[in-house]
C-alpha positions, 0 to 999 in steps of 0.5 A: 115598093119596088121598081123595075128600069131597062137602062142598058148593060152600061147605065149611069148611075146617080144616086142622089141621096138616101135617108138610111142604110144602102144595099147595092149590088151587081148582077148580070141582067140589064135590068135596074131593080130598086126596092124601098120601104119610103112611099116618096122614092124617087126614080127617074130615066133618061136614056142609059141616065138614072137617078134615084133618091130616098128618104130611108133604106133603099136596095138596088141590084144594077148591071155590073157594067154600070157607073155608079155615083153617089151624092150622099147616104145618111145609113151604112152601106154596102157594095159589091159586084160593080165592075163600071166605077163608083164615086162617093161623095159622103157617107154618115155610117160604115161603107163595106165594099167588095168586088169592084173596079175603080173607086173615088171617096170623098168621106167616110165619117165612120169605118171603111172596109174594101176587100177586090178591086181591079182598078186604082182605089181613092179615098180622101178623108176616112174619120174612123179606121180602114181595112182594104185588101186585095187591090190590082192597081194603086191606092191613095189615102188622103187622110185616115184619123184612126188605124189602117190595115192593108194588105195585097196591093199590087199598085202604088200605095200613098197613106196618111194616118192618123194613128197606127198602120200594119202594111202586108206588101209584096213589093214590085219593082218600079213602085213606090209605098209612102206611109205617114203615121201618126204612132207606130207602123209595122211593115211586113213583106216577103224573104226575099223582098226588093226594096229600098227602105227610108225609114223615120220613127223614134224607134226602128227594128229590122227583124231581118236576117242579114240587117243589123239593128242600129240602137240609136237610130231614127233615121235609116235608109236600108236595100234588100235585094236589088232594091227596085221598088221605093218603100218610106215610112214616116212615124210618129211612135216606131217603126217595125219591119219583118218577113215574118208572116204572122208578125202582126197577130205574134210581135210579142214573142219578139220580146222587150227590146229594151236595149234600144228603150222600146216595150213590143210586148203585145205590139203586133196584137194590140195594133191588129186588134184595132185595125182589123175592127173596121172590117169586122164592123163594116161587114157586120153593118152590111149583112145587117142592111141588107136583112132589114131590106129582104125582110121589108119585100115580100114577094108571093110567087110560087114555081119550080126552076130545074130541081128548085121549087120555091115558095117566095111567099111570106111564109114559104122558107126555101130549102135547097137540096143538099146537092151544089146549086148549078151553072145552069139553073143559075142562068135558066132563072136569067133566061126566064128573065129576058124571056119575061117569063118572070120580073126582076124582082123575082128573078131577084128573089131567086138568086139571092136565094142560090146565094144563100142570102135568104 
């Protein structure tokens, strides 16, 4: 079951449940195009207004532009390309998002993997591990029970933990990085880093050139550079600090310091394996999610588009030329769109296609 809505560039979004998994993706026509294997979905309109409801799997492309919420989702999901803001009130499986702008969640009850945003990212309660990458404004993490990796935040960065951090950051100066762990936390940054350091664990190591290592220590408070941006780690197990890139995948050939009572034999490798599980996780979910849905819509419509002939039908397999796909045969199956020279849903179908999602 399919089902087209003009909303706007700009439509609010309100996705007020779904019984299974969640593919939501942004694309740049005006159209809202929702898909969906359950007779009983729900869509109603009002004004630039929608919401939308279903008992099991629902895909929905919307105009990047939209604001989306979301009320719950029993499933896993995945999100990419929205650039209006979304918030999230809960989610029962994994959530994977990708290339967005701002970011509110209330609760994840499994992994959360976010890589691309523009704007501030705020999660409240994540009940498995975290991986979020690449983010231009601040990050704030209420409470994470497991592991979190993160890395390339030009923002404030606020994190509680339940068990072990890496933390890749370049710092900037002005901000601030307060993380709370409940085991240990390696913090990797740059050479020539600006930082004021307080650091508080029941082992700290400085892989620093330039800064010695204080044995007894668990406490210290330590300025590299000009210390402009404000850095504190609090840790339940050790603290390590190193500009060495690949710390985090090698820790090991630092060997056992056993001069100040701590093993990091396999430290780096044994906390990077597990962290990195969610995003592993959260993307395997969303590329499974979103081939249950194609798989269900079976479109059967046969043209040509520039150099393209596709069959769409069930048994038809597109086979692109080996040349690169253009600009401009992606924007002639747009413009077949607002022609209505062809629906949503196979402009759809074709660019999922020149994505390679077919």
């Amino acid at each position: 079951m399919s089902k087209t809505i003009s909303a706007g560039r700009t439509p609010r979004i309100h996705i007020e449940a779904v019984g299974g998994d969640l593919s939501l993706v942004g694309w740049e026509s005006d159209e809202i195009l929702v898909k969906g294997d359950d007779e009983e979905m729900r869509v109603s309109q009002d004004g630039e207004e929608v919401k939308i409801s279903s008992g099991d799997d629902l895909s929905i492309r919307v105009p990047k532009t939209a604001s989306i919420s979301i009320s719950k989702i029993e499933g896993d999901a995945a999100i990419r390309g929205i650039m209006g803001g979304i918030a999230l009130n809960e989610i029962a499986g994994d959530l994977s998002i990708r290339d967005v702008e701002h970011v509110a969640i209330d609760m994840v009850h499994s992994d959360l993997s976010l890589r691309g945003a523009k704007g501030n990212v705020v999660v409240k309660n994540v009940q498995a591990d975290v991986s979020i990458r690449d983010v231009d404004g601040n990050v704030g993490l209420e409470s994470i029970v497991d592991d979190l990796a993160l890395r390339d935040v030009r923002g404030n960065v606020s994190a509680n933990v339940g068990e072990d951090v890496v933390l890749y950051i370049n710092p900037q100066s002005g901000n601030s990085y307060s993380i709370t762990a409940g085991d240990d936390i390696l913090l990797v940054m740059p050479p020539k880093a600006n930082a004021t350091l307080t650091l508080n664990a029941d082992s700290i190591d400085m892989d620093w050139k330039g800064v010695d290592n204080d044995e007894d220590a668990t406490s210290r408070v330590i300025t590299l550079g000009d210390g402009s941006a404000t850095v504190m780690l609090n840790a339940g197990g050790d603290i390590r600090v190193s500009n060495q890139a690949d710390a985090g995948e090698s820790a090991e050939e630092f060997g056992n310091f056993a001069g100040i009572g701590l093993d990091w034999s396999g430290f780096g490798e044994r906390i990077s394996k597990q962290v990195e599980r969610a995003a592993r996780r959260a993307e395997e979910a969303g590329r499974r999610t979103e081939e249950r849905l194609r798989r269900r819509i079976k479109p059967k419509v046969n043209f040509g588009v520039g150099r393209w002939n596709w069959d769409l039908s069930p048994q038809g397999v597109p086979i692109p030329p080996k040349p690169p796909v253009s600009e401009e045969e992606r924007m002639s199956i747009l413009k077949m769109l607002q022609e209505k020279k062809i629906t949503a849903e196979e402009a759809d179908k074709l660019l999922s296609a020149l994505e390679g999602d077919v």
